[in-house]
mmCIF file as Biopython writes it, N, C-alpha, C and O atoms, coordinates in Angstrom:
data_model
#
loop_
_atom_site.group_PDB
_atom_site.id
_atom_site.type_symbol
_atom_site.label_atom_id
_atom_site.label_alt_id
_atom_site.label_comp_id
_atom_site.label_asym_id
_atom_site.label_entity_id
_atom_site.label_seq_id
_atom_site.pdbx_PDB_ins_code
_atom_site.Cartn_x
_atom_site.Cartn_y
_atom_site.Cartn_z
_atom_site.occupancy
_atom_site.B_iso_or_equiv
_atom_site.auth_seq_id
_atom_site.auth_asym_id
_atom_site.pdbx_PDB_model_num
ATOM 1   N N  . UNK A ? 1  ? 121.255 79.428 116.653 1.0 0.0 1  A 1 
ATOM 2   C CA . UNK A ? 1  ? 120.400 78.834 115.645 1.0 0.0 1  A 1 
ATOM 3   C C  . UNK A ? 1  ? 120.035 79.862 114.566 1.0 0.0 1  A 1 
ATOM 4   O O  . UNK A ? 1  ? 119.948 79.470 113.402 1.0 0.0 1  A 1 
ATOM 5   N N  . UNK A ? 2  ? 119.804 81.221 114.885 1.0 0.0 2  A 1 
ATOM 6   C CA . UNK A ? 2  ? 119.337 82.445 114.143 1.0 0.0 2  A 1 
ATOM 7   C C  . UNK A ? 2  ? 120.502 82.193 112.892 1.0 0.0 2  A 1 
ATOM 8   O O  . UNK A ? 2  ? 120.273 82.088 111.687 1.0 0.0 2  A 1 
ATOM 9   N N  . UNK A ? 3  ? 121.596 82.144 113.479 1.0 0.0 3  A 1 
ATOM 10  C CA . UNK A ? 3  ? 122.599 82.308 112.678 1.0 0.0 3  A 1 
ATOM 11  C C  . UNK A ? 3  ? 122.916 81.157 111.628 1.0 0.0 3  A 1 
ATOM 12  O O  . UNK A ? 3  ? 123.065 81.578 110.481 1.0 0.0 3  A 1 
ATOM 13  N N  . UNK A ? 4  ? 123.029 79.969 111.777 1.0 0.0 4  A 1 
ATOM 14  C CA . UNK A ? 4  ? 122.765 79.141 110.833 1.0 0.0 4  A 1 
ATOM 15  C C  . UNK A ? 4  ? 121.317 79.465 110.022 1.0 0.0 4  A 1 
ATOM 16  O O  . UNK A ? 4  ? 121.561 79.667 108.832 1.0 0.0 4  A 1 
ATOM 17  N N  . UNK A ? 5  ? 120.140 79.552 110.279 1.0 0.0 5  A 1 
ATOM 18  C CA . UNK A ? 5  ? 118.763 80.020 109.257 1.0 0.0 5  A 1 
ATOM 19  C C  . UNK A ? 5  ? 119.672 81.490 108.450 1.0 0.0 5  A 1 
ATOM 20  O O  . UNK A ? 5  ? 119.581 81.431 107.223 1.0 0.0 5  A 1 
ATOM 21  N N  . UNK A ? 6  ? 120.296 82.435 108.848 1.0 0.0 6  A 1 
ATOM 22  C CA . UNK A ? 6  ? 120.380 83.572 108.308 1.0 0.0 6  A 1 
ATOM 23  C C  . UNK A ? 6  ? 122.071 83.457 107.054 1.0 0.0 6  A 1 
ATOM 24  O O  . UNK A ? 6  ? 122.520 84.184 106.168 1.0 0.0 6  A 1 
ATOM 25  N N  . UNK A ? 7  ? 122.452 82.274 107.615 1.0 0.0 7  A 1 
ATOM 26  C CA . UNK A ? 7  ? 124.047 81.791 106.517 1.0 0.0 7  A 1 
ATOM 27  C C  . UNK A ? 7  ? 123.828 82.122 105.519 1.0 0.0 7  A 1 
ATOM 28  O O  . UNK A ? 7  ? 122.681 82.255 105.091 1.0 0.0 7  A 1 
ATOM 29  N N  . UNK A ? 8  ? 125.109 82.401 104.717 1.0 0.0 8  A 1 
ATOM 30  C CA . UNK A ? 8  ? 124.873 82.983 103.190 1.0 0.0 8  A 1 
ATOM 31  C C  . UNK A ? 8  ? 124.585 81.358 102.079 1.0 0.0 8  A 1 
ATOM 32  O O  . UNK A ? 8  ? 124.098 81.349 100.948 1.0 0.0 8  A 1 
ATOM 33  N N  . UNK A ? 9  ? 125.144 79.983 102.996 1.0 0.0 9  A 1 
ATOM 34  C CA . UNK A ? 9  ? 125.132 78.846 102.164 1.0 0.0 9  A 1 
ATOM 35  C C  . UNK A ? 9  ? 123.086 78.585 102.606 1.0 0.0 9  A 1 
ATOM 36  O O  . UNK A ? 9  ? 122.461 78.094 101.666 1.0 0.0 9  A 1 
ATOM 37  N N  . UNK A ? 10 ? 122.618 78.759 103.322 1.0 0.0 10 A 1 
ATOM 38  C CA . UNK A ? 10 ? 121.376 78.426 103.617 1.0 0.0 10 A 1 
ATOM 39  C C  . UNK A ? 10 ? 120.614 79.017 102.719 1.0 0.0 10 A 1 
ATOM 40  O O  . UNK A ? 10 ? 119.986 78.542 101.774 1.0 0.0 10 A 1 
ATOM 41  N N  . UNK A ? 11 ? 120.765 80.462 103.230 1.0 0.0 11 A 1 
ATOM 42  C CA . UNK A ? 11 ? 119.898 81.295 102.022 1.0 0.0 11 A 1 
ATOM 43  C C  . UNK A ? 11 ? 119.972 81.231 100.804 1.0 0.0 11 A 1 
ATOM 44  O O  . UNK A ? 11 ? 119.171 81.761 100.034 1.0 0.0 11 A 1 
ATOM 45  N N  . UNK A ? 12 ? 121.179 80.417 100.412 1.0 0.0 12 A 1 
ATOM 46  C CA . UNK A ? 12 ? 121.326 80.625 98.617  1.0 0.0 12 A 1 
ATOM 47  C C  . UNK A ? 12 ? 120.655 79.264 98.412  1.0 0.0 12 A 1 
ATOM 48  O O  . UNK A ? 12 ? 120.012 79.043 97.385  1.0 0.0 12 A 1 
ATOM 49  N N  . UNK A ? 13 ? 120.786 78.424 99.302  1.0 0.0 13 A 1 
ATOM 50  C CA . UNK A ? 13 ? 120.037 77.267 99.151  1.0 0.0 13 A 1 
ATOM 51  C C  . UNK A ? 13 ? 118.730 77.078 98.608  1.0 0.0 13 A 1 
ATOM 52  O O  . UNK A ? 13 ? 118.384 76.397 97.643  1.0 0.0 13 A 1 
ATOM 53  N N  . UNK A ? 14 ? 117.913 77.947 99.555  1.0 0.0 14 A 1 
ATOM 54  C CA . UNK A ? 14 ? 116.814 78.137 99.689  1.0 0.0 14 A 1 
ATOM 55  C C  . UNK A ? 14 ? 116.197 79.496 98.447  1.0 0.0 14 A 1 
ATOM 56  O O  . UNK A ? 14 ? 115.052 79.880 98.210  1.0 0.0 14 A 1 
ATOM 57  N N  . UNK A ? 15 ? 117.387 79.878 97.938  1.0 0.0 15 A 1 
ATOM 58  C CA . UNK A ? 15 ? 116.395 80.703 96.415  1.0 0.0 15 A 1 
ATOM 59  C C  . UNK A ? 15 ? 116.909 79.573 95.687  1.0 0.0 15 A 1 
ATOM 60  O O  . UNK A ? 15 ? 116.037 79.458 94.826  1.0 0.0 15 A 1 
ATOM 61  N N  . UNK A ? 16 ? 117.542 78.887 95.517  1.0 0.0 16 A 1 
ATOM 62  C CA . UNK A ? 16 ? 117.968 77.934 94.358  1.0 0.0 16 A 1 
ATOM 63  C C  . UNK A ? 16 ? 116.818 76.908 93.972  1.0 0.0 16 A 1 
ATOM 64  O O  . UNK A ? 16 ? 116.424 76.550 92.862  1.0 0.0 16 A 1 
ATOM 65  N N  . UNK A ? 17 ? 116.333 76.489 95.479  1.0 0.0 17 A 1 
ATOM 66  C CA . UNK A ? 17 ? 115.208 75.702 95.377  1.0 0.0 17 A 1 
ATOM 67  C C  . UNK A ? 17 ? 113.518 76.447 94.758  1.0 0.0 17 A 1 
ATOM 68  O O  . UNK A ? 17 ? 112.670 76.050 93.959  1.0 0.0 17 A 1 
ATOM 69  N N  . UNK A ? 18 ? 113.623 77.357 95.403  1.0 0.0 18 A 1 
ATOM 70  C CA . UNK A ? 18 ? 112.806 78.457 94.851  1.0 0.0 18 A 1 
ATOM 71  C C  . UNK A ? 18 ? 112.903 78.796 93.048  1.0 0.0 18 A 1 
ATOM 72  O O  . UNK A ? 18 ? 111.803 78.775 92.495  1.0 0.0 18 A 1 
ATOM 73  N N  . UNK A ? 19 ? 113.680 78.988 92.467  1.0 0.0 19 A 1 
ATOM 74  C CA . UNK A ? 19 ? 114.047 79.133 91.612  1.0 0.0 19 A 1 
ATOM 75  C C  . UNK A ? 19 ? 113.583 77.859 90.883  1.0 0.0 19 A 1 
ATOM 76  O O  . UNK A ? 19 ? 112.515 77.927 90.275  1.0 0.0 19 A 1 
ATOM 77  N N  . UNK A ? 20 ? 114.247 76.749 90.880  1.0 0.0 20 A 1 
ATOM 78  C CA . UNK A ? 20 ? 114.035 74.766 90.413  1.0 0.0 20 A 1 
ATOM 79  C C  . UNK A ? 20 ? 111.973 74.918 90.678  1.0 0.0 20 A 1 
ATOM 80  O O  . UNK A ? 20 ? 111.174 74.291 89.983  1.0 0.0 20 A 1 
ATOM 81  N N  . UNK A ? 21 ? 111.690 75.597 91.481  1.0 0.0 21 A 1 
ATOM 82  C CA . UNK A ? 21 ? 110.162 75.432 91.609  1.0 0.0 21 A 1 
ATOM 83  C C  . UNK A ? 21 ? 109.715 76.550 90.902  1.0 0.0 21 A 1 
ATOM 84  O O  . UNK A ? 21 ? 108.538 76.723 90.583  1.0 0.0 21 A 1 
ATOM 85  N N  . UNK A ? 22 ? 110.268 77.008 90.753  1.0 0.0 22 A 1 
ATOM 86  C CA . UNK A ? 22 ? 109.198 78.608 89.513  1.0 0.0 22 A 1 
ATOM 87  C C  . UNK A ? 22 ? 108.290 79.016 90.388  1.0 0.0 22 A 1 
ATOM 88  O O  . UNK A ? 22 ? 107.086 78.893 90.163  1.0 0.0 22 A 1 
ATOM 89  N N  . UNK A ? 23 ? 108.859 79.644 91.686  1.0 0.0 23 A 1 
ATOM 90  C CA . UNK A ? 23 ? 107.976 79.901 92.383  1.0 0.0 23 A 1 
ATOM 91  C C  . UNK A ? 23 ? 108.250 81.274 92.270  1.0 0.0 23 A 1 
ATOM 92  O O  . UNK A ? 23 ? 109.307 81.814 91.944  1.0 0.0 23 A 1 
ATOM 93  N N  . UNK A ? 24 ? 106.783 81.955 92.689  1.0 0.0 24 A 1 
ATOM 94  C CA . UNK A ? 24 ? 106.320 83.098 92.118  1.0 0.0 24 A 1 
ATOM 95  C C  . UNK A ? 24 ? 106.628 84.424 93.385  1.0 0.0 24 A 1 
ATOM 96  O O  . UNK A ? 24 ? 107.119 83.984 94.425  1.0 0.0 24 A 1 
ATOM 97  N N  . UNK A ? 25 ? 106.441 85.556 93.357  1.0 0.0 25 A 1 
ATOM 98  C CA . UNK A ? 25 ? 106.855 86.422 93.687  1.0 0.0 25 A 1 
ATOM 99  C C  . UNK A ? 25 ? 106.353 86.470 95.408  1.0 0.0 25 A 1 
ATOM 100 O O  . UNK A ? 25 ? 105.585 85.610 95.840  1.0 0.0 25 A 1 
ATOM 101 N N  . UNK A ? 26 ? 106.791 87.367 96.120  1.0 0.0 26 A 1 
ATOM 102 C CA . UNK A ? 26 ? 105.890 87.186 97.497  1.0 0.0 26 A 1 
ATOM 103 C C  . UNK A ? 26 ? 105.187 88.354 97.562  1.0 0.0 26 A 1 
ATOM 104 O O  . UNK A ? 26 ? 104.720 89.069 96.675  1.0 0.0 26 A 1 
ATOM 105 N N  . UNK A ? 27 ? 105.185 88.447 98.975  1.0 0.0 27 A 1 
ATOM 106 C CA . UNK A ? 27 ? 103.749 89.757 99.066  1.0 0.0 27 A 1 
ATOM 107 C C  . UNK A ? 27 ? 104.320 91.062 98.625  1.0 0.0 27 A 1 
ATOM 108 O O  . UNK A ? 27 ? 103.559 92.026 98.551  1.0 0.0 27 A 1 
ATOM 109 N N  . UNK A ? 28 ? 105.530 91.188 98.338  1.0 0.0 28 A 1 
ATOM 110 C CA . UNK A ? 28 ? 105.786 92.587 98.316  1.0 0.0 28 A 1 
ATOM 111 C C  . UNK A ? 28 ? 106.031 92.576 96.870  1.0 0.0 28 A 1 
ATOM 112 O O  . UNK A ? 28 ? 106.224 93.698 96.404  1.0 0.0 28 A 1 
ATOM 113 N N  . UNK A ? 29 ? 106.077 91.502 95.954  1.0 0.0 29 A 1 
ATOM 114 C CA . UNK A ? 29 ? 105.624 91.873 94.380  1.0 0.0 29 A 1 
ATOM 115 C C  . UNK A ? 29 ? 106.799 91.513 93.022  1.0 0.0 29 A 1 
ATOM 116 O O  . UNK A ? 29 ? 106.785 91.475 91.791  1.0 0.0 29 A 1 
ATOM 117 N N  . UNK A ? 30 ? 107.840 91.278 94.240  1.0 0.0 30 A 1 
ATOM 118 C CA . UNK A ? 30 ? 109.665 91.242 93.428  1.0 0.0 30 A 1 
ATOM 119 C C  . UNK A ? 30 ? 109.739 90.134 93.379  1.0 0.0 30 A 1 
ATOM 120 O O  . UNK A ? 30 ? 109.816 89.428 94.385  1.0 0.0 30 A 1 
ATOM 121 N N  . UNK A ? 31 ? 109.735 89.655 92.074  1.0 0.0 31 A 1 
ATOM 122 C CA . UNK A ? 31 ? 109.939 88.439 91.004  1.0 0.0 31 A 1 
ATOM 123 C C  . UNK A ? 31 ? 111.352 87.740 91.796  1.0 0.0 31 A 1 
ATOM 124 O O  . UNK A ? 31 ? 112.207 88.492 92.262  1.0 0.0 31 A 1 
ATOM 125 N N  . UNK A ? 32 ? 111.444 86.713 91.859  1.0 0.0 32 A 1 
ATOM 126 C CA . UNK A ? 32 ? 112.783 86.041 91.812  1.0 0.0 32 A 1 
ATOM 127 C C  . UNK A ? 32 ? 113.803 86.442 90.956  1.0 0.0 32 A 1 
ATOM 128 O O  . UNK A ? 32 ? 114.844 86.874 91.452  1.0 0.0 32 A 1 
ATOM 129 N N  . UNK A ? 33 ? 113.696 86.381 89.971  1.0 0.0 33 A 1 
ATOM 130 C CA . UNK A ? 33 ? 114.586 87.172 89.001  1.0 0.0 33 A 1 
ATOM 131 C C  . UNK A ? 33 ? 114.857 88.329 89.653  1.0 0.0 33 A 1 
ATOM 132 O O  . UNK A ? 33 ? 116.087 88.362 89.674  1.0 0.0 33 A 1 
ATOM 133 N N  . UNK A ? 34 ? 114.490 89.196 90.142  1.0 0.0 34 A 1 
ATOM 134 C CA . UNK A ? 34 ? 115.145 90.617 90.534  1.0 0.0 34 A 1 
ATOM 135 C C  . UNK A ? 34 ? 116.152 90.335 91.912  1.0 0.0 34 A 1 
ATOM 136 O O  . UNK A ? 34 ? 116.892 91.252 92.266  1.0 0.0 34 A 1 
ATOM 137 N N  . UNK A ? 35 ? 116.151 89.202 92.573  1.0 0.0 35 A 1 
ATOM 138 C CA . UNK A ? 35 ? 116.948 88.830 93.732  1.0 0.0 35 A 1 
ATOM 139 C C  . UNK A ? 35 ? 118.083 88.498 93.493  1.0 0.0 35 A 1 
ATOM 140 O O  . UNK A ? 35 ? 118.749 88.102 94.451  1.0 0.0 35 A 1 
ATOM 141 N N  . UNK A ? 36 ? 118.507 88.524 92.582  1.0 0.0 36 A 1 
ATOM 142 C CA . UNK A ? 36 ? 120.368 88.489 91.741  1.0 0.0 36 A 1 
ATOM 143 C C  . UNK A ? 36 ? 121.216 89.498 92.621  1.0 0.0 36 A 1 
ATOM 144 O O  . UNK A ? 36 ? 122.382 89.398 93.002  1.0 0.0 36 A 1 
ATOM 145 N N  . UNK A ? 37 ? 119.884 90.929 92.921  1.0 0.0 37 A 1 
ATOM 146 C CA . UNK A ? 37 ? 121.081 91.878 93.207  1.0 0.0 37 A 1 
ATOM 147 C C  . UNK A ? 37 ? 121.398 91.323 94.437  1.0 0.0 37 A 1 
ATOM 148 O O  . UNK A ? 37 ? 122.529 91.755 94.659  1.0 0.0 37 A 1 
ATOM 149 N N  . UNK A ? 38 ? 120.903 90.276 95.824  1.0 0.0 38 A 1 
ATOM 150 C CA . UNK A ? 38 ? 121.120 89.944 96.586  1.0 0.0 38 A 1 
ATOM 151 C C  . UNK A ? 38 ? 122.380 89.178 96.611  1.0 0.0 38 A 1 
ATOM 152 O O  . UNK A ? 38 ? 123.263 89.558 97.380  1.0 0.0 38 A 1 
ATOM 153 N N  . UNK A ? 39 ? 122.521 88.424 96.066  1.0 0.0 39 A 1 
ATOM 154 C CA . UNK A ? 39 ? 123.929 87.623 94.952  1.0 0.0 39 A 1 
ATOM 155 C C  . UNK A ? 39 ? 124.488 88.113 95.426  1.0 0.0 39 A 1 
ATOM 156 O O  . UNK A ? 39 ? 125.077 87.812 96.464  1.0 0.0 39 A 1 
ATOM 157 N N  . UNK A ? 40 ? 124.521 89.576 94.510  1.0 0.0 40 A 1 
ATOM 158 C CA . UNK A ? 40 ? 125.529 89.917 93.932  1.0 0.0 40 A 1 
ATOM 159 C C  . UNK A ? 40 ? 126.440 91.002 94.410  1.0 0.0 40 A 1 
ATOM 160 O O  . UNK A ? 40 ? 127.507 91.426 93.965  1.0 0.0 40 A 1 
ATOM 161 N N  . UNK A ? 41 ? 125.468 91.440 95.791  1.0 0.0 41 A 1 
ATOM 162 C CA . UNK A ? 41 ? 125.938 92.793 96.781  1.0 0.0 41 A 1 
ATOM 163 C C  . UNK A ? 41 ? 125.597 92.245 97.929  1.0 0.0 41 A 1 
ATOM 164 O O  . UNK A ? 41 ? 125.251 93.020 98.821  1.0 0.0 41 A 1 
ATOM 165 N N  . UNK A ? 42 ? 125.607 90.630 98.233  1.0 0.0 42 A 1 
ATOM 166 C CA . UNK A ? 42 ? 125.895 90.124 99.193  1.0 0.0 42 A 1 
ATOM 167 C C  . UNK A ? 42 ? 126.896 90.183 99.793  1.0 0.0 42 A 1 
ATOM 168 O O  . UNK A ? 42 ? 127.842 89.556 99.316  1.0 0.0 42 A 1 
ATOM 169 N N  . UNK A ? 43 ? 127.093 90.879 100.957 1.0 0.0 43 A 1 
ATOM 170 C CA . UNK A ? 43 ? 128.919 90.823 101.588 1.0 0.0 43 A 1 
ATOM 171 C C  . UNK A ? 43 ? 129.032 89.479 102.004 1.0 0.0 43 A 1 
ATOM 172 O O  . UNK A ? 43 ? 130.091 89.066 102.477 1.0 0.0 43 A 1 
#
């Protein structure tokens, strides 16, 4: 189950929706916008 929650199609899911909601940064302060590099140096 870990492994389906941790998929690269889940997780992109789940900033996309994040993103469509303008939802705002979490506790540690990093804007959505700065999570590209996750994208993008995702293996």
């Amino acid at each position: 189950m870990i492994q389906e929650l941790l998929s690269r199609e889940n997780l992109l899911s789940a900033l996309k929706r994040v993103e469509v909601n303008k939802g705002s940064h979490g506790v540690d302060g990093m804007f959505v916008k700065k999570l590209t590099y996750l994208v993008q140096n995702w293996p």
